[in-house]
C-alpha positions, 0 to 999 in steps of 0.5 A: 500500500502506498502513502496516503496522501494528506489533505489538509483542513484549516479550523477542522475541530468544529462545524463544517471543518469537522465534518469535513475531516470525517468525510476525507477521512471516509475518503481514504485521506490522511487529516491534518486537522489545523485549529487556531489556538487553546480555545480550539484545541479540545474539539480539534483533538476530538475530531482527530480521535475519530479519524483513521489516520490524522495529525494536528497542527496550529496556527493563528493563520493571521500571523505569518510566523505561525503559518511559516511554523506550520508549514515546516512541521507539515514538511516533517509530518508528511511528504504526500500534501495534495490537498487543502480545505480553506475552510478556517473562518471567523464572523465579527457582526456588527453595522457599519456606523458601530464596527470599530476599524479594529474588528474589521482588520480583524476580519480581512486578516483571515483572509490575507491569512488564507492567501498566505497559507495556499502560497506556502502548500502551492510551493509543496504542491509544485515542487514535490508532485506538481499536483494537488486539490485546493478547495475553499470554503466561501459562503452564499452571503458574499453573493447576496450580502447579509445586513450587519456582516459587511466585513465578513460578506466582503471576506467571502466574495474575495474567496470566491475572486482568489479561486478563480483567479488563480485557477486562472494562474495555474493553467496547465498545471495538474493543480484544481482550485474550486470554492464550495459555497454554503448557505446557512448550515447549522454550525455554532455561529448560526445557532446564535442566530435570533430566532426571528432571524433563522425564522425568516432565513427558513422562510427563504429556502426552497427545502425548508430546513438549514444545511448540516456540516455534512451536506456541504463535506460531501461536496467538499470531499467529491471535488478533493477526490473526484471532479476532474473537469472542475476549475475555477467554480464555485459550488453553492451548497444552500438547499436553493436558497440562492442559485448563482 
């Protein structure tokens, strides 16, 4: 049996991350389940109890010391990287007369964050195998917007424009870059969620109930192991809620 090749799922201790590294793991793949800090690393753990074969890392994706940190203990870990899940995400809500210029630098961080790490796993990607799945994890709200979010909507579209640019970028490589779109899933982050408020979102969608973490993983698995003709795409996943 050959080595198995890893797949890489930022914030994978929770939520979509989570089911995620189950859904890869089903796959045959090997996880590094990456988790941002203390306050994560329980669930982290957890979900990497479950696993077959996975191994933790941390990182504040924000830092680039970290992430650099990251990438060499990864090159230590495995030689076989030839996936990545972007999926590692955070949500500061608020209107824009009372978000302070602090929570919103917060928020676009990640997503210098994000570009960061794929530079540093693309170079692992070209240099050992010239192959490799990058797959991010975007959200219908950077499509239709979302009152109060406007920083995190921003985020979202940007994720979309990074994957299709550098698919782009990529051309002629062995190398698929695809988003995966989910609309409201019930995650901790929608459960906060006033009632009045998931109310008038289940009014919206045509099949009638919020998204699980598993709906969208198996999307998320399908184009990490499947999906050979797919580039450059984003993939809504939000019960037809928004149609793209």
């Amino acid at each position: 049996m050959g080595v198995k090749p890893v797949a890489i799922v930022t914030g994978g201790g929770t939520g979509i991350g989570a089911a995620c590294c189950r859904a890869l793991d089903k796959a045959g793949l090997r996880l590094c389940i990456h988790y941002r800090g203390s306050e994560d690393e329980e669930g982290a753990k957890a979900v990497c109890a479950e696993v077959d074969d996975g191994f933790l890392l941390q990182a504040d994706l924000t830092d680039v010391d970290q992430v650099e940190a990251m990438v060499s203990r990864l090159k230590e870990a495995s030689e076989s990287v030839e996936i990545l899940v972007n999926n590692a995400g955070i949500t500061i809500n608020s209107d824009i007369n009372a978000m302070k210029i602090e929570e919103f630098d917060a928020q676009r961080a990640l997503m210098r964050g994000v570009w960061y790490l794929t530079k540093r796993i693309l170079r692992l990607f070209l240099l050992r195998k010239n192959k490799g799945r990058i797959i991010n994890i975007s959200s219908v709200v950077g499509h239709m917007g979302n009152s109060g979010q406007i920083p995190y909507t921003m985020e979202k579209a940007a994720v979309d424009a990074f994957t299709k640019s550098l698919a782009k970028e990529l051309a002629g490589r062995n190398i698929l870059v695809n988003s995966v779109a989910p609309g409201f899933i019930d995650t901790p982050m929608t459960l906060s969620l006033p009632k009045d408020v998931r109310d008038r979102i289940l009014a919206g969608i045509p099949l009638g109930r919020m998204g699980r973490p598993e709906d969208v993983a198996e999307v998320v698995s399908f184009l990490a192991t499947g999906g050979s003709y797919i580039n450059g795409s984003v993939i809504h996943v939000n019960g037809g809620l928004y149609g793209g």
